[in-house]
C-alpha positions in Angstrom: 0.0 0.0 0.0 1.5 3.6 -1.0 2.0 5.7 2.2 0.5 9.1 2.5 1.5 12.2 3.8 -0.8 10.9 6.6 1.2 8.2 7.6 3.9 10.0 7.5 5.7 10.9 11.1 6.2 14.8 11.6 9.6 16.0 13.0 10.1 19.5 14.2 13.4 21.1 14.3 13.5 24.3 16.4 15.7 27.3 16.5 17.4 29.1 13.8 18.7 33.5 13.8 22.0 32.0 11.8 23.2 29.7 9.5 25.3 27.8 12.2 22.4 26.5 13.6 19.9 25.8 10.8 22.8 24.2 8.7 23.2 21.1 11.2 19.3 20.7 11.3 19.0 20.4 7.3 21.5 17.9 7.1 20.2 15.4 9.6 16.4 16.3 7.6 18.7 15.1 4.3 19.5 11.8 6.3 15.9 11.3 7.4 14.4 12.2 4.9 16.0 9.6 2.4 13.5 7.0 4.5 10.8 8.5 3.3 9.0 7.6 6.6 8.6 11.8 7.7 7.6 15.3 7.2 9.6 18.1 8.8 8.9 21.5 9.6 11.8 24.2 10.4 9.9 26.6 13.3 12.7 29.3 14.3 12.8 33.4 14.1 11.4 35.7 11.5 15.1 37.0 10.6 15.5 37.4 6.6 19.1 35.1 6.7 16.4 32.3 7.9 14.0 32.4 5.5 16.7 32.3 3.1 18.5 29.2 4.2 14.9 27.1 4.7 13.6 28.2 1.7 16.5 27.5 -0.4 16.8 23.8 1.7 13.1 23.4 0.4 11.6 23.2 3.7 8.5 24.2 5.3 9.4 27.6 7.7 7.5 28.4 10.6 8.8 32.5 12.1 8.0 32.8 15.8 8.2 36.5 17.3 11.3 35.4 19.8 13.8 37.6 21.5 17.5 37.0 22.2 18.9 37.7 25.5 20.8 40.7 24.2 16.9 42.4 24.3 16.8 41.7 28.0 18.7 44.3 29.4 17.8 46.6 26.3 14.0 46.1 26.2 13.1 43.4 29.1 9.5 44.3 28.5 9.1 43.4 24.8 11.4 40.1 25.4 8.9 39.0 27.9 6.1 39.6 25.8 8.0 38.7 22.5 9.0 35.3 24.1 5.5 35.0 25.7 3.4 34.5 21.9 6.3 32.9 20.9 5.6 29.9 23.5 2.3 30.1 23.4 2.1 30.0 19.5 4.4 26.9 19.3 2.4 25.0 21.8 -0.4 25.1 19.7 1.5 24.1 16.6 2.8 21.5 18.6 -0.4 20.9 19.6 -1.7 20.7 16.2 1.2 18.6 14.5 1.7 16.4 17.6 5.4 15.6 15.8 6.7 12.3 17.5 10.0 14.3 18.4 11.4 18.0 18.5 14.8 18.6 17.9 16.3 21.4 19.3 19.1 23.3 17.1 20.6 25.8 19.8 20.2 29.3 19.7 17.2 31.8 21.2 14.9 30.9 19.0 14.8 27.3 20.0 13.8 28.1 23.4 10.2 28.5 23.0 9.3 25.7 20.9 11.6 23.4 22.8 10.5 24.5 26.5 6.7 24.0 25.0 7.4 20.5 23.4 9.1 19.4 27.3 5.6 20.8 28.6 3.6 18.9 26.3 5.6 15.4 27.2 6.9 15.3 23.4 10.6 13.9 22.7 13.5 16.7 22.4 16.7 16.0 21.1 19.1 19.1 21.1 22.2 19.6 18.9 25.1 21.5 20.4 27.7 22.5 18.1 29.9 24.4 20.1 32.6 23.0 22.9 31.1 25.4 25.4 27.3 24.5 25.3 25.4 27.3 24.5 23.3 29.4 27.2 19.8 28.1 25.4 20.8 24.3 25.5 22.5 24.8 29.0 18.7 26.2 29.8 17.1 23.2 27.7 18.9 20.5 28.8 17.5 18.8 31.6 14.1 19.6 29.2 15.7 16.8 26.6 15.8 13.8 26.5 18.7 13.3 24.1 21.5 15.4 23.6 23.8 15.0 20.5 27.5 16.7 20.8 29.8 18.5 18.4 32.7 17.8 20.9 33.4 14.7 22.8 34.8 17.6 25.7 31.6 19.4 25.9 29.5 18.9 28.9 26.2 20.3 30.3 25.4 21.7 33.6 22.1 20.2 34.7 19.3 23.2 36.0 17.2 20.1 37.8 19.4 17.9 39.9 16.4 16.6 41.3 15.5 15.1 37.9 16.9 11.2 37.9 16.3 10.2 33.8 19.0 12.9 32.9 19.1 13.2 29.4 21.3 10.5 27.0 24.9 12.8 25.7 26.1 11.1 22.8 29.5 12.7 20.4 28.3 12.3 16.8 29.9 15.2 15.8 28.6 18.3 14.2 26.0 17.6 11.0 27.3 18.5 7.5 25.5 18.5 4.5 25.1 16.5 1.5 26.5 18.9 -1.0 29.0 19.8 1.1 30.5 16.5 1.6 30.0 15.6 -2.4 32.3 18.4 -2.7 35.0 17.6 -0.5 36.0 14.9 -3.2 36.8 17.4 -5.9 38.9 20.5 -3.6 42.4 19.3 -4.4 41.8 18.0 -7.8 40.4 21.9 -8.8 42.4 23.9 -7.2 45.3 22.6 -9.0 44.2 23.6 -12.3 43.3 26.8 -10.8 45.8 29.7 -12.7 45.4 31.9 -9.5 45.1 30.9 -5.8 41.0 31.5 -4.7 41.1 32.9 -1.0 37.8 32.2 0.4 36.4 35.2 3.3 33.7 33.9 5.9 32.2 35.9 8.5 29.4 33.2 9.5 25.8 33.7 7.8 25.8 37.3 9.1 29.0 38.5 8.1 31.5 40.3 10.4 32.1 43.7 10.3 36.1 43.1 12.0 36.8 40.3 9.5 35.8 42.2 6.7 38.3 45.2 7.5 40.9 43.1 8.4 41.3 41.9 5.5 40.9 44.8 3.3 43.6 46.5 5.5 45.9 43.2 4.8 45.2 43.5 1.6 46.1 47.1 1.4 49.3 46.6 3.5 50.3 43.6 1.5 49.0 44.7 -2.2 52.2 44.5 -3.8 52.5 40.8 -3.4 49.2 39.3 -2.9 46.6 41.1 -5.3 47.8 40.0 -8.6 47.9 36.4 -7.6 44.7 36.0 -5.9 40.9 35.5 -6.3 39.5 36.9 -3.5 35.5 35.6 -2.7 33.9 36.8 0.2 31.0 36.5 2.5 30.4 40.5 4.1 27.4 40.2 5.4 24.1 42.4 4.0 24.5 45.1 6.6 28.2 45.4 5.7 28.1 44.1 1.9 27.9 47.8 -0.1 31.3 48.9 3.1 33.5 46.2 1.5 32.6 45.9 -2.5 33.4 49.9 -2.4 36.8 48.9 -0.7 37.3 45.9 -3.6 36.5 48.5 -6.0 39.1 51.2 -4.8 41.9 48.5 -4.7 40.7 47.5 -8.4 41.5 50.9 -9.5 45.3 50.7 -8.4 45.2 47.1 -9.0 43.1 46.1 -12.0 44.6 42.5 -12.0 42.7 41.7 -8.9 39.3 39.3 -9.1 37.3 39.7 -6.4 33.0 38.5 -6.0 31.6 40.0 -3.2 28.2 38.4 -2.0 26.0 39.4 1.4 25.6 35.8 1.6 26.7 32.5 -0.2 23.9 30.1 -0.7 26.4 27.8 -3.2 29.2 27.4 -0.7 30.0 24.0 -1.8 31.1 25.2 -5.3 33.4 27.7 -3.6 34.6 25.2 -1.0 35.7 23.1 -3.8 38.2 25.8 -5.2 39.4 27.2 -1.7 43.3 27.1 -1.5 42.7 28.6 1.5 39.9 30.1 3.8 39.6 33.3 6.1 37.0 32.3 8.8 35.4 32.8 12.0 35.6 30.1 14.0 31.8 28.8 14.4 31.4 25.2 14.8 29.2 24.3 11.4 31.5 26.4 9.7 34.3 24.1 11.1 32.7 20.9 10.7 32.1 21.9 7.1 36.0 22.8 6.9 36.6 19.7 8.2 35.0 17.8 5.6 36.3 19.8 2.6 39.3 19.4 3.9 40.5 23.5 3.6 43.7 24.7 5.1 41.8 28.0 7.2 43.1 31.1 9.1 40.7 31.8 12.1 39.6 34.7 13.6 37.4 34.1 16.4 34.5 36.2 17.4 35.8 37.9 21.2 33.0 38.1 22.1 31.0 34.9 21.6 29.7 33.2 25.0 31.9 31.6 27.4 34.4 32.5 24.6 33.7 29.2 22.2 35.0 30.4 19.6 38.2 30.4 20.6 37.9 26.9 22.1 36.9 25.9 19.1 39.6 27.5 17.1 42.6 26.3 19.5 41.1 22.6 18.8 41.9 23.1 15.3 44.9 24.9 15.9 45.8 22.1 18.3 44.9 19.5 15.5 47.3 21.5 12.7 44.4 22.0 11.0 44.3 25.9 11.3 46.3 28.9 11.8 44.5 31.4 14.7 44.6 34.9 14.5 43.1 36.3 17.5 41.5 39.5 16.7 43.0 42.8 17.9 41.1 46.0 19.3 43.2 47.7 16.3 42.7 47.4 13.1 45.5 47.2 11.8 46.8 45.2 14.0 44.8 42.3 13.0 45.3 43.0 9.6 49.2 42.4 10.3 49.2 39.4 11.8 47.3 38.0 9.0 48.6 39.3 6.5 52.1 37.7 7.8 50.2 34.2 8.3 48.4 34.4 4.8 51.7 35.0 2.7 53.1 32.3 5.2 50.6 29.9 3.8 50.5 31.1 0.1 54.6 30.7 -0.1 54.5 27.0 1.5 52.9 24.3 -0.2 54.1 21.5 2.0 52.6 23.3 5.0 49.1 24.1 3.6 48.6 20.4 2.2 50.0 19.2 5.6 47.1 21.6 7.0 44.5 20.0 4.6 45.2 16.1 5.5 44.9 17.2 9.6 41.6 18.6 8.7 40.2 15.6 6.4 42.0 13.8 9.7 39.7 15.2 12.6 36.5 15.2 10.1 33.1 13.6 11.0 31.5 13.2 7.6 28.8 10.4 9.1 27.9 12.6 12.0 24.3 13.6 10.1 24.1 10.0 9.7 24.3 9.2 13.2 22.5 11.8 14.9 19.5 10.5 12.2 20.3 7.3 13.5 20.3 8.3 17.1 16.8 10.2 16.5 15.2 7.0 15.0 16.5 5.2 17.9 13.8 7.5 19.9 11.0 8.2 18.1 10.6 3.7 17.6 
């Protein structure tokens, strides 16, 4: 008998704001879905990067009215009431869907839907990808009853000692997808035939205002000996995006050898991945475990500010793993620019190094960790 949407079991993956949390979530939806045995539904914040991601994944999108902590102290009243019909508008999707399990993807927006699902007795996985768990899965945790880990270091703090069925960690690793991973085959085998070296800029989904001046500074500081050998693609950001192509733009007059493509955000990262001889990133943990995979010798520049500093936990770990260079970013400028500027011509002048860089990456890569969290999820909804 031919099995209808009907029969189909719904799974709801909650949270969202950035592309390092979504990303994880469509590729363990790519695993599951290939059993053809459920129906998902993304349910996260009603920010634009979001909407792109889900909709370009070809998933349904749910946009709940949530706040991030960073409205507490700012506006305590609308994060109350923001958070308030956020809860009480995922309980009665829940309601409505009755999914058999809800899996949490970190982040503010997974809060509400998460903390409803724990109310109405549903399953909740959670995915951290970060080292340091993050404050909303910290909050979550004794809520799940699975938790899947990035890190086999990464631990959780329980908020109900009282509770005795604490929830199951497992280390999977942090979920890549699909076309990621098809392209990890093909990165050395193109860049060789490459005439110029292609330098790849990520700031994470967002962008990063600091990366993106850093390295138009090193740029500038180093011009006589980079820009005529370089393809320069980067990832600014849409608040920052117009900043940086006018600064591409100004080096192209002095420098009309330079190739440069400038997006706000890269939806076909795999393609770019492919042809990386070597990528400027911040140091978020799907970016890494995307890295990883591909295989990319990478220069990190943490975020200072992230909480409980992760990123640069999670950029030492590569470090640690000769994997990647870090570049820990400066209150100057300049500064920061100098430092990598000295570490990217480094790189660019040693071969040996850079392919030594690229076999400790493929070394500490989880390619099967969608696979297994999908597995691990299964587990728990039979």
């Amino acid at each position: 008998m031919t099995e209808t949407i009907s029969d189909k079991k719904t799974i709801i993956f909650a949270g969202g704001g950035t592309g390092g949390h979504l990303l994880p979530g469509i590729a363990v939806a790519e695993q599951l879905d290939s059993q053809s045995a459920f129906r998902f539904f993304f349910v996260g914040s009603n920010r634009t990067v979001e909407q792109k991601i889900i909709e370009s994944a070809g998933y349904q999108h749910l946009r709940l009215p949530s706040s991030s902590t960073s409205d507490l102290k700012r506006t305590p009243v609308r994060f109350l009431w923001n958070n308030s019909r956020a809860f009480l508008q995922a309980r009665r999707f829940l309601r409505k869907e009755k999914p058999a399990v809800v899996i949490g993807l970190g982040g503010f927006a997974s809060v509400p839907v998460v903390f409803a699902a724990s109310r109405l007795k549903i399953p909740v996985v959670l995915l951290e990808q970060n080292i340091i768990a993050g404050r909303a899965n910290q909050f979550l945790f004794s809520r799940s009853n699975l938790v899947c880990t990035s890190f086999a270091e990464t631990s959780f703090k329980s908020a109900d000692n009282t509770k005795t069925d604490q929830p199951r960690i497992v280390f999977t690793g942090n979920p890549v997808r699909k076309k990621i991973l098809k392209s990890a085959s093909s990165n050395e085998t193109i860049i060789n035939k490459l005439d110029r070296t292609l330098i790849l800029v990520l700031g994470g989904s967002q962008g990063a205002t600091a990366v993106n001046d850093a390295v138009v500074s090193m740029l500038k500081q180093c011009s006589d000996v980079l820009l005529c050998k370089l393809h320069l693609v980067h990832q600014a950001g849409t608040q920052d995006y117009r900043n940086v192509e006018n600064a591409y733009q100004q080096l192209k007059e002095t420098y009309p050898e330079l190739q440069v493509t400038v997006q706000p955000f890269i939806e076909n990262l795999s393609e770019w991945y492919s042809q990386a001889g070597l990528i400027i990133s911040r140091a978020g943990a799907t970016t890494l475990a995307e890295l990883a995979c591909v295989g990319c010798p990478t220069v990190l520049i943490p975020f200072p500010d992230s909480i409980g500093d992760h990123q640069l936990l999670n950029a030492r770990f590569f470090e640690d793993s000769g994997a990647a260079v870090l570049v820990e970013q400066s209150h100057e400028i300049t500064s920061t620019a100098k430092l990598l500027g000295d570490v990217v011509l480094t790189l660019l002048t040693d071969c040996d190094q850079r392919d030594k860089m690229r076999q400790s990456m493929i070394k500490i890569s989880l390619p099967q960790a969608a696979r297994d969290v999908a597995v691990e999820v299964t587990k728990l909804i039979n």
